[in-house]
N, C-alpha and C positions, 0 to 999 in steps of 0.2 A: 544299399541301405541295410543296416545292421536290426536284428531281431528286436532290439530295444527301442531301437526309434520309428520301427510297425508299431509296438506296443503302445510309446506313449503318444505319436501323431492320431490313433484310433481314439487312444484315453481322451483326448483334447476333444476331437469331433465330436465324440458320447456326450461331453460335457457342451458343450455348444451348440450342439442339436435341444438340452434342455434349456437350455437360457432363449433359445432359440423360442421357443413355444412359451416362456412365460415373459421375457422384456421386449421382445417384437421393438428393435429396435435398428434403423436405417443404415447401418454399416456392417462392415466383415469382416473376421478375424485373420488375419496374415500369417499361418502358420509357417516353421522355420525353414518347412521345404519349399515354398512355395505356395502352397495350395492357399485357396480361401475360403474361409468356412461363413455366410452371412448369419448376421446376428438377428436377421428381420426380414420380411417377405416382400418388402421390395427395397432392397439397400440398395446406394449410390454407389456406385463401382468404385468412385475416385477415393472414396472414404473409409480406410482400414485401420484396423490397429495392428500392428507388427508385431511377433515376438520374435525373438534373434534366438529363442532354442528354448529347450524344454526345464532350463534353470531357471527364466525367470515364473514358469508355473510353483516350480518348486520350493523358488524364496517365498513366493506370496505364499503359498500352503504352511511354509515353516514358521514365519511371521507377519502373517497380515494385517500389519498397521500400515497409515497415511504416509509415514515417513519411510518405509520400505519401497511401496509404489513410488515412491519421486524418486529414489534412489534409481531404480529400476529403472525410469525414464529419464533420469538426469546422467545415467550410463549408457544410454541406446540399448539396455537391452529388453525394451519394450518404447514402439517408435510408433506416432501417429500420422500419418502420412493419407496426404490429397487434402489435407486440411488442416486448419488452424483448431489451438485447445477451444476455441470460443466455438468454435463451428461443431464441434464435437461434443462438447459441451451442452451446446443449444438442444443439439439432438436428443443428446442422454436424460437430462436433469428436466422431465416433463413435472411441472408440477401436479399434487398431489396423485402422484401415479403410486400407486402399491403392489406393482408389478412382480418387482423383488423379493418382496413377502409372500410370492408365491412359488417362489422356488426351491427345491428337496434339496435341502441340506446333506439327505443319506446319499441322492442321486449323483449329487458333485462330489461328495465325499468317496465315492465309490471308484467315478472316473479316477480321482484325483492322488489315488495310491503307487501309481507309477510314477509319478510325479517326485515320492518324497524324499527320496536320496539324490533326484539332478540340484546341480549348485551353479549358480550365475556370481559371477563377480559383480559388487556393487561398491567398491567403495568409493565416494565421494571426494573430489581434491580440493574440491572452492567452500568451505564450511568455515568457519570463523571456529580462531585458535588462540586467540590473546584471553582466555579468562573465562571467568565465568559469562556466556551470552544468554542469560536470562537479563544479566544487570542488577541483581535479586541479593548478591552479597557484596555488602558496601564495600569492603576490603580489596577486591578483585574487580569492583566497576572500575574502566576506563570511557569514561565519554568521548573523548577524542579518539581514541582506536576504534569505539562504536560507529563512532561520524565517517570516519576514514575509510573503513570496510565498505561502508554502503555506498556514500557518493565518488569516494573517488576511483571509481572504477573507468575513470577518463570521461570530458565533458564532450567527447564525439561520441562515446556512447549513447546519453542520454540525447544528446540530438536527431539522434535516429526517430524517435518515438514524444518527446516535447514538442512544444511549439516553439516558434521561434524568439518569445521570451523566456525559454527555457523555465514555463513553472511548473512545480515537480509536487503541484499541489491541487484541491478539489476545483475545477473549473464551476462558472455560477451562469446555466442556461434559462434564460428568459425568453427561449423559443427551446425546444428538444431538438427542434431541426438545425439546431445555429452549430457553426462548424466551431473546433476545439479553440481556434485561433482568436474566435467571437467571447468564447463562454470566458477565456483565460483575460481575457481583456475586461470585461464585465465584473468578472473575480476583484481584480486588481481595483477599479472604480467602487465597486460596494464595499471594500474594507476601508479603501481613505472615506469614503461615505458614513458608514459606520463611527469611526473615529472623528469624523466633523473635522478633518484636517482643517487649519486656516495659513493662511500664509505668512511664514517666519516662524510659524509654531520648530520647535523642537521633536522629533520623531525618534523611537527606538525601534527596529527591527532585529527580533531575537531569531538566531537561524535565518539568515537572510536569502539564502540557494544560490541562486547564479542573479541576484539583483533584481528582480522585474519590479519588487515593490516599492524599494526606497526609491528608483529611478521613477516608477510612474506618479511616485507621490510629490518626490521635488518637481520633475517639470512640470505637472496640471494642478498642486496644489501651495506649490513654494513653501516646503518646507526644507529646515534642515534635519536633512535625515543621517540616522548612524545606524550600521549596523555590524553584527558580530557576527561571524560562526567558527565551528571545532574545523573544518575541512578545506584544505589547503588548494583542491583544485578550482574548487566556490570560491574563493579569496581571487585566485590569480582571473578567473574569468571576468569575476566583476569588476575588480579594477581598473583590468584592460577596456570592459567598457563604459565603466563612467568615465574615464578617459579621452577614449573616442568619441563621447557626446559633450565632451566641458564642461561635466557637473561634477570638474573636483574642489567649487566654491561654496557646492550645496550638497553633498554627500561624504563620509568619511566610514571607511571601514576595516576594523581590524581582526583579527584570529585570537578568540577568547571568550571562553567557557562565562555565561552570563551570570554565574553566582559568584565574578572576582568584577562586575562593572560597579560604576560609583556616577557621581552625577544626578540631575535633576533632569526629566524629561514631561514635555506636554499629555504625549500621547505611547502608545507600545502596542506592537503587530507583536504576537507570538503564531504565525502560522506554519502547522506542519510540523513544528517542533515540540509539541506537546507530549507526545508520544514517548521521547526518547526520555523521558525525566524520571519516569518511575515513581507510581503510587507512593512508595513509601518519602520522596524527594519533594512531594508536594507541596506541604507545609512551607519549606523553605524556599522553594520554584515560587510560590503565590510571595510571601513572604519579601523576598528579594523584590519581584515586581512593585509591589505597594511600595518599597521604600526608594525604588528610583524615579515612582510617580509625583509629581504634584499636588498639592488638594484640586479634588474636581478634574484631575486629568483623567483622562481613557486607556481601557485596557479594552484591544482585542482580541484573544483564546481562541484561537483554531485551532481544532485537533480530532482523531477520530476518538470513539469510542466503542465499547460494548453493550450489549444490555445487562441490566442491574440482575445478581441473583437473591437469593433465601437469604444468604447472609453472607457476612467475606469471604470467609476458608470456600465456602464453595464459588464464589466468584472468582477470587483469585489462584485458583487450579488451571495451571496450565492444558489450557486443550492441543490436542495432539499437533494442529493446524498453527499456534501459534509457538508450539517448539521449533516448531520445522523452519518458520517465518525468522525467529530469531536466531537457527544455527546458521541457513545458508544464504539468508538477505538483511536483515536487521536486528544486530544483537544488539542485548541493552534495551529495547522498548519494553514496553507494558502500560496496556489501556483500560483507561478508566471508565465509568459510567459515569453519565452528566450529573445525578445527583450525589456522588460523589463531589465532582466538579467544583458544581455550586453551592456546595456546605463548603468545601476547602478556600472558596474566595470570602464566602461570608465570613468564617472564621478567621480569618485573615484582614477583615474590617473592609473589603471590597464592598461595593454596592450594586449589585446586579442587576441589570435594567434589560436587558433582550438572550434569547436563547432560541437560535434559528437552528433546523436539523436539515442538512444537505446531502444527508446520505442518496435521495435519487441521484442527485448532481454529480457524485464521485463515482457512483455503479455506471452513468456514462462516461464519465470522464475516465476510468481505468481502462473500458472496454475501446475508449477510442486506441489508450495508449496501447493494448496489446495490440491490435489492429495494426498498425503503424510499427509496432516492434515484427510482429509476424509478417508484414509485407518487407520488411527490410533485415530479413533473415541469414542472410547469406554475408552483409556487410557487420552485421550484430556475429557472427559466430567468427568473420577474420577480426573482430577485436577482442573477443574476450574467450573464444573459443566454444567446442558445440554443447557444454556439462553445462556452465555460467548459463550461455543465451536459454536452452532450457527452463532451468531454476529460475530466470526471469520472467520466461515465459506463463508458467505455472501459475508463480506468482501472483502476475498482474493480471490472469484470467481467474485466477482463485478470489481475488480481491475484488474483480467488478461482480464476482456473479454472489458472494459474499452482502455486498453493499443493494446488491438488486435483491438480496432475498430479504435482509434484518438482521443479520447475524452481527452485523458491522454496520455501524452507523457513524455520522459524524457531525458535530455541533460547532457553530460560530457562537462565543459569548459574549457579550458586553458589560463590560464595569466600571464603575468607576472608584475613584480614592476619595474618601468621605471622611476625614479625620476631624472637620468641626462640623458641627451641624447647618441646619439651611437647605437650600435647594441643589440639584445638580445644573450643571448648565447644557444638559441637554434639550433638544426644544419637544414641545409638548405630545408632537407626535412622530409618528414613522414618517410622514408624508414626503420630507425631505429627502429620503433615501432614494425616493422612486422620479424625481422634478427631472427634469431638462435640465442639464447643466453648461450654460453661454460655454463657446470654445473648447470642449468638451476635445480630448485627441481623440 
């Protein structure tokens, strides 16, 4: 071992040994020889974090942002190992702990000088390339290349970590203890619920995913359902199985961006597709909806959001967490606050009748899906390789524990199209939403 790497394996313990005394916390550091250094007074052996060498000290010293650390981790060269991000996770992020705030900035700064000329290779291969991926300049938005990037990274992927409706949306738990495959099914009944589907009604599904809705809508509510999306492997999967159920007398679905549909519809699912429209698209997005409605037909708005700030320019500043979100997992989104939302439907001549927030439902429902992605890690990394499964992994633990704290919230809307006056023909209360329903799948 070279004089340099005494110096900077010592630099690391110094610094370790402080954090060590101020976040007392249950794991150990995996330095590049080997050794390990615990972060807490009694850490679980199985549970370390790795570095691969004394560069990735050195990129985080030279730029310490959110998107450096993934880089970092989406390269191996800092690796968590004996456990999942969630598990890690759980450990670290104690709430109101002010642990951090107790640590000498001069003391790490001091370790941290041998440090600042090692260099780690980080760059990233899986990052979206087609344009601008904020989605922020109309010119260079591609919706479909948006849609294509995310889902169709093959529908065995996502099978790893879905249910076997494949929905790739907020599960709805009317027990916390109900397993993903309950909550997803519940989901699916509270939206045709929601909408008062009736039978032979006409149905829209805008962003349809791999089908779960229009299929559970026509069989248990007899509708005809349509729907549409940008993404080619969502097209092929559903096909094949309304298909294989005989529901191509009561569903039809084609590949097409919802701002070129026409026609008259009863009712209209927008879920999970919210997201990808962009604030600035809203007008139009609501817009479009009202005019493929009915008088008196239903709109239901699913989609996450954020919380409201001071005013736009600062709302609408990109946090470090959602650049990242939209270079290497979903380009083109951008989230609104509900009272955005619901001025943009009013304005729009909608009628607004319910605003349910499900954000606990989705902080379980992400954490089931990392869960199930991290237990099938091995088959996730021979498909899309070990950078991708990472960045997913991140992700989808970034995202439950996001939704668990408030940072990220997300709202089901109800509306309806009110273009003469009168009543809506909704009935007078919620009570129906919650009934028994005779033959119920």
């Amino acid at each position: 071992m070279s004089r340099t790497d005494d110096k900077t394996l010592a630099a690391a313990r110094r610094a370790i040994a402080h954090l060590r005394e101020t976040v007392n916390v249950p794991i150990s550091v995996e330095l590049w020889d080997g050794s390990r250094e615990p972060l807490g007074e009694n850490p679980r052996p199985e549970l370390r974090v790795a570095l691969a060498g004394p560069g990735a000290i050195g990129a985080l010293l030279r730029r310490p942002t959110l998107e450096n650390a993934v880089r970092l981790y989406a390269t191996g060269q800092i690796e968590f190992r004996g456990g999942s991000l969630l598990e890690f996770g759980d450990l670290v992020r104690r709430p109101g702990d002010k642990a951090l705030k107790k640590v000498s900035k001069r003391t790490l700064l001091k370790a941290a000088l041998p440090f600042l000329f090692s260099k780690a290779e980080t760059p990233v291969q899986h990052d979206y390339r087609g344009g601008d991926d904020t989605g922020r300049d109309a010119k260079k938005r591609d919706n479909q290349d948006y849609i294509r990037f995310h889902y169709d990274l093959g529908n065995d992927f996502y099978k790893l970590f879905l249910d076997p409706r494949m929905q790739y949306s907020c599960g709805y738990f009317t027990d916390w203890n109900n397993t993903l495959e309950q909550a997803q099914h519940d989901k699916l009944d509270m939206i045709c619920r929601k909408l008062r589907l009736k039978e032979g009604e006409k149905m829209l599904d805008i962003g349809f995913g791999w089908g779960g809705l229009v299929i559970h809508a026509a069989q248990n509510y007899g509708v005809q359902a349509h729907g549409v999306t940008l993404s080619d492997e969502q097209y092929a999967y559903t096909s094949a199985k309304v298909k294989e159920l005989g529901l191509e007398d009561r569903i039809t679905l084609e590949i097409k961006d919802y701002s070129k549909l026409t026609g008259t519809y009863d009712k209209i699912s927008s879920i999970g597709m919210y997201e990808h429209v962009g604030i600035d698209n809203l007008p139009a997005y609501f817009r479009t909806l009202y005019g493929l409605l009915r008088d008196r037909g239903i709109l239901l708005n699913h989609g996450i959001t954020r919380g409201s700030k001071g005013n736009t320019k600062k709302f609408r500043k990109m946090r470090p967490e959602h650049k990242l979100i939209a270079k290497y997992i979903f380009p083109g989104g951008e989230l609104d606050h509900i009272g955005n939302t619901v001025q943009q439907l009013e304005a729009r001549r909608f009628m607004v009748h319910d605003v349910e927030n499900w954000r606990e439902h989705y902080a379980l429902t992400t954490r089931k899906w990392a869960e199930r992605l991290a237990a099938r890690k091995d088959e996730a990394i021979g498909m899309v390789g070990p950078e991708r499964y990472r960045l997913w992994e991140a992700y989808l633990a970034g995202v439950s524990f996001a939704f668990q704290d408030g940072s990220l919230r997300i709202f089901q809307v109800v509306a309806s199209k009110h273009s003469a006056k009168g009543p809506s023909e909704l009935p007078p209360t919620r009570a129906d939403l919650y009934e028994p329903r005779p033959n119920a799948a």
